[in-house]
C-alpha positions as CSV (number, residue, x, y, z in Angstrom):
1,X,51.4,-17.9,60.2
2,X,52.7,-20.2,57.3
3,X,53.1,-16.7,54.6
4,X,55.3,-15.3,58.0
5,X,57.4,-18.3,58.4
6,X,57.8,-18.8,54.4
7,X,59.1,-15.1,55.0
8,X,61.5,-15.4,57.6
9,X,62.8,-18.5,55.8
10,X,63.5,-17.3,52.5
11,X,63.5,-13.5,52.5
12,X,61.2,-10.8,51.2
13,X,62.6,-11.5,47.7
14,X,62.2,-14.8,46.9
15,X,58.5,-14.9,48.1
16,X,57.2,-11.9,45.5
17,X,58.8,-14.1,42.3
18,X,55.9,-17.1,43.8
19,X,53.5,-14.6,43.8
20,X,54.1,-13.7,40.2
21,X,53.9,-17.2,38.8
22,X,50.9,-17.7,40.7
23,X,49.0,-14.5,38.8
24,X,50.9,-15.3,35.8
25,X,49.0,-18.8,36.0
26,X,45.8,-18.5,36.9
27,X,45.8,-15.7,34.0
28,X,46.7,-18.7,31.4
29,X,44.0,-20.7,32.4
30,X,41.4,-18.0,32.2
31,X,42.0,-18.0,28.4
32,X,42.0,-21.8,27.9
33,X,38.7,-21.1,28.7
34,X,34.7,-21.1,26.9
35,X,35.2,-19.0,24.0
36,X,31.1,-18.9,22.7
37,X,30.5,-15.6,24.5
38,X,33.3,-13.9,21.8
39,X,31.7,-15.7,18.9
40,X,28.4,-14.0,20.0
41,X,29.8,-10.6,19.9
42,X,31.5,-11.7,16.5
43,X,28.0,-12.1,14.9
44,X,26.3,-9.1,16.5
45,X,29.2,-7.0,15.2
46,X,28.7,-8.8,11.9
47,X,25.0,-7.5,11.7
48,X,26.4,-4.1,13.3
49,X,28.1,-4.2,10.2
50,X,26.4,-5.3,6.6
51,X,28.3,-6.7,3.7
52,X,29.3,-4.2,0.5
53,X,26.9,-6.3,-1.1
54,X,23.9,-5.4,1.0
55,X,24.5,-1.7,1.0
56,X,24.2,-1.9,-3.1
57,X,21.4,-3.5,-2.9
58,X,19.8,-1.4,-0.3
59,X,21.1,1.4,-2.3
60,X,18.8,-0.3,-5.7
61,X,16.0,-0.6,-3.9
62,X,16.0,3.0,-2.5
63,X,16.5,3.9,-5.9
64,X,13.7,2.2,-7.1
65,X,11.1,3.8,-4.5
66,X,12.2,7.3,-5.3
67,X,11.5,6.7,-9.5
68,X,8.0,5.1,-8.6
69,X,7.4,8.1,-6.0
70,X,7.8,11.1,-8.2
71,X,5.6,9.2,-11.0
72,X,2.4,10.8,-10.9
73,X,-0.3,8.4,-11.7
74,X,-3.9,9.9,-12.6
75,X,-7.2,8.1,-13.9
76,X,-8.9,8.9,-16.8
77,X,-11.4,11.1,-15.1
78,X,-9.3,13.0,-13.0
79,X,-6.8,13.8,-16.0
80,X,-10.2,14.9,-17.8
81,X,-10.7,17.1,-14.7
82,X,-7.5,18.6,-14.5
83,X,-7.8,19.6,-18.5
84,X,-4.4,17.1,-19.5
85,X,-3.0,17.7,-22.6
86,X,0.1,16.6,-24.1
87,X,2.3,17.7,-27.1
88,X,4.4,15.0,-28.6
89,X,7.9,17.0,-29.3
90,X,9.4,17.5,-32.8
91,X,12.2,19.4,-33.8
92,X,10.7,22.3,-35.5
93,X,12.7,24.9,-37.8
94,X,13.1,27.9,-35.9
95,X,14.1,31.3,-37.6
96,X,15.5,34.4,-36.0
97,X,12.7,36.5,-35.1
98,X,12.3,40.5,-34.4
99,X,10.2,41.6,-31.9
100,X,7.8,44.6,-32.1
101,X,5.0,46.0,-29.9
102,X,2.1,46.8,-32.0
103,X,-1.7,47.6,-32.6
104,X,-4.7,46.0,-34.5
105,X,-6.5,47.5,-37.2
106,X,-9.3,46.7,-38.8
107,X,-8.5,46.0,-42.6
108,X,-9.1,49.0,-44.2
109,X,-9.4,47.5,-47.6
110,X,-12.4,46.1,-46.2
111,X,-13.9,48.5,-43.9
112,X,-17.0,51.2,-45.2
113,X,-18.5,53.9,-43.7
114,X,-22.3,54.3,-44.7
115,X,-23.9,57.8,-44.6
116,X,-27.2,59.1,-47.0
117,X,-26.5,60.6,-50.0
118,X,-29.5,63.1,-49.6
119,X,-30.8,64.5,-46.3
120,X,-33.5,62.8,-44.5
121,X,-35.2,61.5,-41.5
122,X,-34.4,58.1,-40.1
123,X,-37.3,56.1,-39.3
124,X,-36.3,53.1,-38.6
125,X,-32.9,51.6,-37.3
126,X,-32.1,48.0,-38.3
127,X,-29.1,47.6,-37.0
128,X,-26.9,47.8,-34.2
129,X,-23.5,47.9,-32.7
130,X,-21.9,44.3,-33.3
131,X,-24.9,43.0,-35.3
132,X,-23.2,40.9,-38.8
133,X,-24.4,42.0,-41.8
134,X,-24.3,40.5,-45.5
135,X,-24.6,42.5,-48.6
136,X,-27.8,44.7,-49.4
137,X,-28.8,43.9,-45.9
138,X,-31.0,46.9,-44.6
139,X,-29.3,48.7,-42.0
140,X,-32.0,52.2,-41.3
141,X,-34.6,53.5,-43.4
142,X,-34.9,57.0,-43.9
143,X,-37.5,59.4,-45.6
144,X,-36.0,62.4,-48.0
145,X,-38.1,65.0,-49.4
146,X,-35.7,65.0,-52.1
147,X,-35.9,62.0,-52.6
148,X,-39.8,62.2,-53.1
149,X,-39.0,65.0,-56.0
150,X,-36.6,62.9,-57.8
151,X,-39.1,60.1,-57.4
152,X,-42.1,62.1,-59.1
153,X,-39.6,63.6,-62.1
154,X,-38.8,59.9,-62.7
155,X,-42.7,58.9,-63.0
156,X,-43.2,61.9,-65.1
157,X,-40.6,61.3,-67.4
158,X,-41.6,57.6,-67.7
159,X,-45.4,58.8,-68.4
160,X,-44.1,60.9,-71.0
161,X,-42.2,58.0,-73.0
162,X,-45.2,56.0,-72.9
163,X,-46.8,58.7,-74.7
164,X,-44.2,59.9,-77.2
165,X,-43.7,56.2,-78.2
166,X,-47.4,55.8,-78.8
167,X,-47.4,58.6,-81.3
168,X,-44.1,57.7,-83.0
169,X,-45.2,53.9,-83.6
170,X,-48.9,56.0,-85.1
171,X,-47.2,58.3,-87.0
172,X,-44.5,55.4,-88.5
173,X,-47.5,53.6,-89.9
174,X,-49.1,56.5,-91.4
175,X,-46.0,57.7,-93.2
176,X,-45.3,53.9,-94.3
177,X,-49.0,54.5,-96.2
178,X,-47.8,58.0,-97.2
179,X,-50.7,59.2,-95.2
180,X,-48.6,61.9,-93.2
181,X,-45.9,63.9,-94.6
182,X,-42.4,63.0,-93.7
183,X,-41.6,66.2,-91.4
184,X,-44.5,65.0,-89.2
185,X,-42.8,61.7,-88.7
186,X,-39.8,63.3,-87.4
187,X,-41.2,65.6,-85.0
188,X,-42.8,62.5,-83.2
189,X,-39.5,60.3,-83.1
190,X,-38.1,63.3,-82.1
191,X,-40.4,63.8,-78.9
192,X,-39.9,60.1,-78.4
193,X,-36.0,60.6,-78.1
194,X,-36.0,63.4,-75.7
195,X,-38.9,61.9,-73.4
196,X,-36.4,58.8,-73.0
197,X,-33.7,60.9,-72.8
198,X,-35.7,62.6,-69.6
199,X,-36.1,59.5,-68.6
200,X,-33.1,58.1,-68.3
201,X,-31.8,61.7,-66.8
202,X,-34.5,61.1,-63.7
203,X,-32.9,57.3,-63.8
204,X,-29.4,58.3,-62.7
205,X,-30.6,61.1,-60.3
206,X,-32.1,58.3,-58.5
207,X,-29.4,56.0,-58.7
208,X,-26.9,58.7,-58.0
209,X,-29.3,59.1,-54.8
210,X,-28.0,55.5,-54.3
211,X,-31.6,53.9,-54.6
212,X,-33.0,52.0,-57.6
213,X,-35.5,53.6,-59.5
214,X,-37.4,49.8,-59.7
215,X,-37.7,49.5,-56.4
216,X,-38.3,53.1,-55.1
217,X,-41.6,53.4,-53.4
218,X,-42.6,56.9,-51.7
219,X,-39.8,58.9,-50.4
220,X,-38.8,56.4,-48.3
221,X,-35.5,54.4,-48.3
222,X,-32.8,52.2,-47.5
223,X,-29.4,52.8,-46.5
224,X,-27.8,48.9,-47.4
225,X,-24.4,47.1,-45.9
226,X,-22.0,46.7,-48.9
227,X,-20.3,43.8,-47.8
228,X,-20.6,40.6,-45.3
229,X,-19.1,42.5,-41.9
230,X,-19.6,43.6,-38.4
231,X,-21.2,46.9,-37.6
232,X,-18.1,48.4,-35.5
233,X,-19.9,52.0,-35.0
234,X,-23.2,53.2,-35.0
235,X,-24.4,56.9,-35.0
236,X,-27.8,56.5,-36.5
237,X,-30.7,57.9,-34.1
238,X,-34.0,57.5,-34.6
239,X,-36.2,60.6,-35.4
240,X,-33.3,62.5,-36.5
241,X,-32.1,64.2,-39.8
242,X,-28.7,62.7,-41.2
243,X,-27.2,64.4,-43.8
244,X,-24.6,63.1,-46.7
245,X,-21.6,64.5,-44.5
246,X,-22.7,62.3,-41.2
247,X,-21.8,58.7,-41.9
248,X,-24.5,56.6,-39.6
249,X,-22.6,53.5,-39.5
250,X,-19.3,51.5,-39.9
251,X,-18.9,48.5,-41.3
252,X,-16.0,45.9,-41.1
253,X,-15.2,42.8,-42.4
254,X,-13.0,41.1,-39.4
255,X,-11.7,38.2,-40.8
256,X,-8.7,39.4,-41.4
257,X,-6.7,42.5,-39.3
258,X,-3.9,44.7,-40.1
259,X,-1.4,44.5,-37.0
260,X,0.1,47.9,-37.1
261,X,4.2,48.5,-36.3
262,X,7.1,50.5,-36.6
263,X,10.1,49.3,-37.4
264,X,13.4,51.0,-36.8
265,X,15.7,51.9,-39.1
266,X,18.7,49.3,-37.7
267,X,16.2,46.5,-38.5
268,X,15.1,47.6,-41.8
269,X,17.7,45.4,-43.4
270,X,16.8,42.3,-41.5
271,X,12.7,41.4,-42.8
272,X,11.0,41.6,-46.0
273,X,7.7,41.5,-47.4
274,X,6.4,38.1,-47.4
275,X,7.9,36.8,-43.6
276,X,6.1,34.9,-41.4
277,X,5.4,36.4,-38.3
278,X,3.3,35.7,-34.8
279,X,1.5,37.7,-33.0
280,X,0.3,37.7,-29.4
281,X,-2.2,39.4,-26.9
282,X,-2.2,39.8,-23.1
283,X,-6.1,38.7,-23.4
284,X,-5.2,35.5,-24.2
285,X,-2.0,34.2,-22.9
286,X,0.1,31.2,-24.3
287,X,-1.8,31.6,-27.7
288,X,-0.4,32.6,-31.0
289,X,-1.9,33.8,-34.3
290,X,-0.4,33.2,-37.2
291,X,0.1,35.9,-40.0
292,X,2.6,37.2,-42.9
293,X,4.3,40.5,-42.8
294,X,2.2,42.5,-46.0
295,X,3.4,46.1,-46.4
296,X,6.7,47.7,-45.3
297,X,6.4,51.8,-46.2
298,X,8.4,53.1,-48.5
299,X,9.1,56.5,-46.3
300,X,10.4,57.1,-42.9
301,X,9.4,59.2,-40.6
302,X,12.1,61.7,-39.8
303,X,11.6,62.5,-36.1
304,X,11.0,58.8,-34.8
305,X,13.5,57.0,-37.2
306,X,10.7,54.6,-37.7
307,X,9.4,52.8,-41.0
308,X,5.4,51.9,-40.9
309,X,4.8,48.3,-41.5
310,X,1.8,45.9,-41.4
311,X,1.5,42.2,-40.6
312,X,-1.8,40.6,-41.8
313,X,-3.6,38.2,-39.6
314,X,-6.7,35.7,-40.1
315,X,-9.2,35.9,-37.7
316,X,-11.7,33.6,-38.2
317,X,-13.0,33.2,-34.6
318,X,-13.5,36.8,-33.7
319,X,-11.1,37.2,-30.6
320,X,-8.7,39.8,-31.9
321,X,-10.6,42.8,-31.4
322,X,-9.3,46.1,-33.6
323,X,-7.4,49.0,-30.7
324,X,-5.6,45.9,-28.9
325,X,-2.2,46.1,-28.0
326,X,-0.3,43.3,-29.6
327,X,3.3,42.1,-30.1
328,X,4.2,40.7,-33.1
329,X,7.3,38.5,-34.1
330,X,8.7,38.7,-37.5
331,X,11.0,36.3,-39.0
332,X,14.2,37.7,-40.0
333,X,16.2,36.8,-43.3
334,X,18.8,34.8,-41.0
335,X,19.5,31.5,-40.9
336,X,17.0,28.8,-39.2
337,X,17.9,26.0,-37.0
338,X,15.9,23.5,-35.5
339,X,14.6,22.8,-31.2
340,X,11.9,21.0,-29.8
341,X,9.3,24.1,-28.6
342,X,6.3,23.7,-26.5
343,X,3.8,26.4,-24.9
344,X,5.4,28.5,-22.2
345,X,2.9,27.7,-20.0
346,X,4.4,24.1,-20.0
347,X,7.1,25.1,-18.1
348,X,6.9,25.5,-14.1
349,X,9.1,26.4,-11.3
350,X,9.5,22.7,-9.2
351,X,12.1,24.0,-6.3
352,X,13.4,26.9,-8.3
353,X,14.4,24.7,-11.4
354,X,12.5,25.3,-14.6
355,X,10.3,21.8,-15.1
356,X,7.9,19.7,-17.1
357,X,5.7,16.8,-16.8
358,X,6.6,14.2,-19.2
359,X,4.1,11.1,-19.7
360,X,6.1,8.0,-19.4
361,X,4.7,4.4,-17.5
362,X,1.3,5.0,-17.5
363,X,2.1,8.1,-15.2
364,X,3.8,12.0,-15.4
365,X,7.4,12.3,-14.5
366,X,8.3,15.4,-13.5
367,X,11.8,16.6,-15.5
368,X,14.0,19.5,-15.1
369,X,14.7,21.6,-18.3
370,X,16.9,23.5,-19.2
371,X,15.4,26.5,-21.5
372,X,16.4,28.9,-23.8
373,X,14.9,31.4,-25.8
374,X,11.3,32.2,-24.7
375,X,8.9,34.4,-26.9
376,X,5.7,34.9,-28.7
377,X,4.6,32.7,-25.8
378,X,6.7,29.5,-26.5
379,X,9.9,28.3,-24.8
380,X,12.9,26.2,-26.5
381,X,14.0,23.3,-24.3
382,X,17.6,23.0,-25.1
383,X,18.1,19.6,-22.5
384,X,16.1,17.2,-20.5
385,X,13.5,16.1,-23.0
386,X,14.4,14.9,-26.2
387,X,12.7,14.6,-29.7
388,X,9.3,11.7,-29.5
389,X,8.5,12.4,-25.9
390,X,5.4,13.6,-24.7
391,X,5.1,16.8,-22.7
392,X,2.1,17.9,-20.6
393,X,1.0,21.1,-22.3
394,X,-2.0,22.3,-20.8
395,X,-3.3,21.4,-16.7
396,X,0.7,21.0,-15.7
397,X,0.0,23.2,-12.9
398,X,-2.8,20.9,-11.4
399,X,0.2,17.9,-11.6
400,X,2.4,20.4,-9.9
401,X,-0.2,20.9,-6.8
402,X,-0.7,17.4,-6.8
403,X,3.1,16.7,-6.5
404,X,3.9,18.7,-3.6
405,X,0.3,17.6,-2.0
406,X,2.6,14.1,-2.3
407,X,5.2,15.6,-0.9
408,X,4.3,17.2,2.2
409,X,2.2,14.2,3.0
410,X,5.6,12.1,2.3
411,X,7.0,14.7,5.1
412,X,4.4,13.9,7.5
């Protein structure tokens, strides 16, 4: 009743401008107001919303835990176990190398074939594939008719200088008394001289036989190694006849092998005698034996374009075998430069970037590499390691599994 009497006193108009001062008011005093509920959302907004300061050092520490997570850290047994070996990196002189497939011989300066030199029947075999032999060791016995005969000329002719001598030393003395007449004095050296000279005829027959006349006993004898080697072929059977165009064994000496290649004519210019060179086999990957290029033919051959020439290799622990394939890398007459090199093998594939273990903190860090050249069955870093570091060379593959072991457990 009061609002409709307020209205019919002072008009519709004047009534809505109290109404607006009113709201106006009570709006004012609404922000004089507690103000702690806005300080609240001041500080959760402040904790919304760290500092520059606390991302940067959130930023360190995550840092920090990623270094210490890719360090591998193994014990003394279990790098035992995983066969650990590390290569401390150098710059080493590196020449220009040509690469050649090849083959290995056997040295055939020191490689004999060993037959009879009369027929006869082997009784006895001494020797057999692979066996080593030293010089004058027996290798078969075998028993020659011939033999025999040239044995029983040789006794003759021996008998018969022990008698001519006899009557030459009785006839000196009796011509030294003038007892005997001159001419009968030189009838008896005479006889003397040609029984030695029979002698020494039935000597070299048996030596010739390739036995010693000494040492001959029966018709039997020995068919002896010439040389320290390796009996690489055998053909000797027992019971049967051999004859002086069969040869019954082969002998080698395999301490050093001829590594057979050809070289093109292009390349002719680029090695000469006297390079070093490395060669390699597929029966023993990630090594390399050492050798020097000996012989480069003096003739070509017409129809491949090809020159013959040989690399010469110590092989003092047996495992080149003669017939292998090999390839061989010969240093050219280029310029050298230096790179750190390790084993191929060192090398993996961590998330399709090439990779090695380096040994640093009492752990392995795993470091991408960049590499360049690979052969012979080494591979030239040309970043990510430098010169004095150490490089895991042999078991980096068990570090690899035990990585992204780590790894997918981190993922779990």
């Amino acid at each position: 009743m009061k609002i409709l009497h307020q209205l019919q006193k002072y008009g519709p108009r004047r009534l809505t401008s109290w109404l607006l001062v009113g709201t106006l008011s009570a709006t004012l005093l609404a922000g004089c107001g507690d103000k702690q509920p806005p300080e609240k959302n001041t500080k959760q907004t402040e904790k919304a919303h760290p500092t520059a300061k606390d991302e940067a050092n959130s930023a360190s520490g995550k840092q920090e835990g990623n270094d210490t997570e890719k360090l591998l850290t193994l014990s003394a047994e279990e790098s035992q176990k995983a066969g650990i070996k590390l290569q401390t990196l150098e710059l080493e002189e590196r020449s220009e190398q040509l690469l050649v497939t090849a083959s290995i011989q056997a040295n055939q300066d020191r490689l004999a074939h060993v037959g009879p030199r009369v027929p006869g029947r082997i009784v006895k075999v001494n020797a057999n594939l692979g066996d080593m032999v030293k010089p004058g060791q027996s290798l078969a016995m075998l028993d020659s008719i011939e033999l025999g005969e040239a044995r029983s000329s040789y006794i003759q002719a021996a008998s018969e200088v022990a008698v001519t001598q006899a009557g030459f030393e009785r006839a000196k003395r009796l011509q030294a008394d003038n007892i005997i007449p001159e001419k009968e004095y030189l009838r008896a050296r005479a006889e003397h001289e040609k029984s030695r000279a029979s002698l020494r005829a039935a000597s070299d027959k048996l030596r010739m036989m390739g036995v010693d006349p000494e040492k001959l006993t029966g018709s039997i004898f020995s068919l002896a190694a010439p040389f320290t080697g390796t009996v690489i072929e055998k053909k000797a059977v027992l019971g049967e006849l051999a004859t002086p165009d069969q040869l019954l064994f082969t002998v080698a000496d395999l301490s050093t092998l001829w590594i057979e290649s050809d070289l093109f004519e292009k390349d002719l210019g680029k090695v000469k005698v006297g390079a070093q060179a490395t060669v390699t086999v597929s029966a023993y990957p990630g090594e390399v034996f050492k050798g020097r290029l000996t012989y480069i033919s003096s003739t070509m051959n017409k129809e491949t374009r090809t020159i013959k020439a040989r690399v010469e290799v110590p092989n003092p622990d047996g495992k080149l075998k003669p017939e292998m394939f090999a390839n061989a890398a010969i240093n050219t007459t280029g310029a050298s430069a230096k790179a750190l090199i390790v084993p191929e093998n060192a090398v993996l594939l961590l998330q399709g970037q090439p990779t090695v273990f380096v040994a640093e903190k009492g752990g392995f860090e795993s470091r991408a590499v960049v590499v360049g050249e690979r052969t012979q069955g080494y591979a030239v870093l040309k970043s990510g390691v430098v010169a004095g570091e150490s490089v895991v060379v042999s078991g980096a593959y068990a570090l690899k599994a035990r990585l992204l072991k780590s790894q997918i457990g981190d993922a779990d």
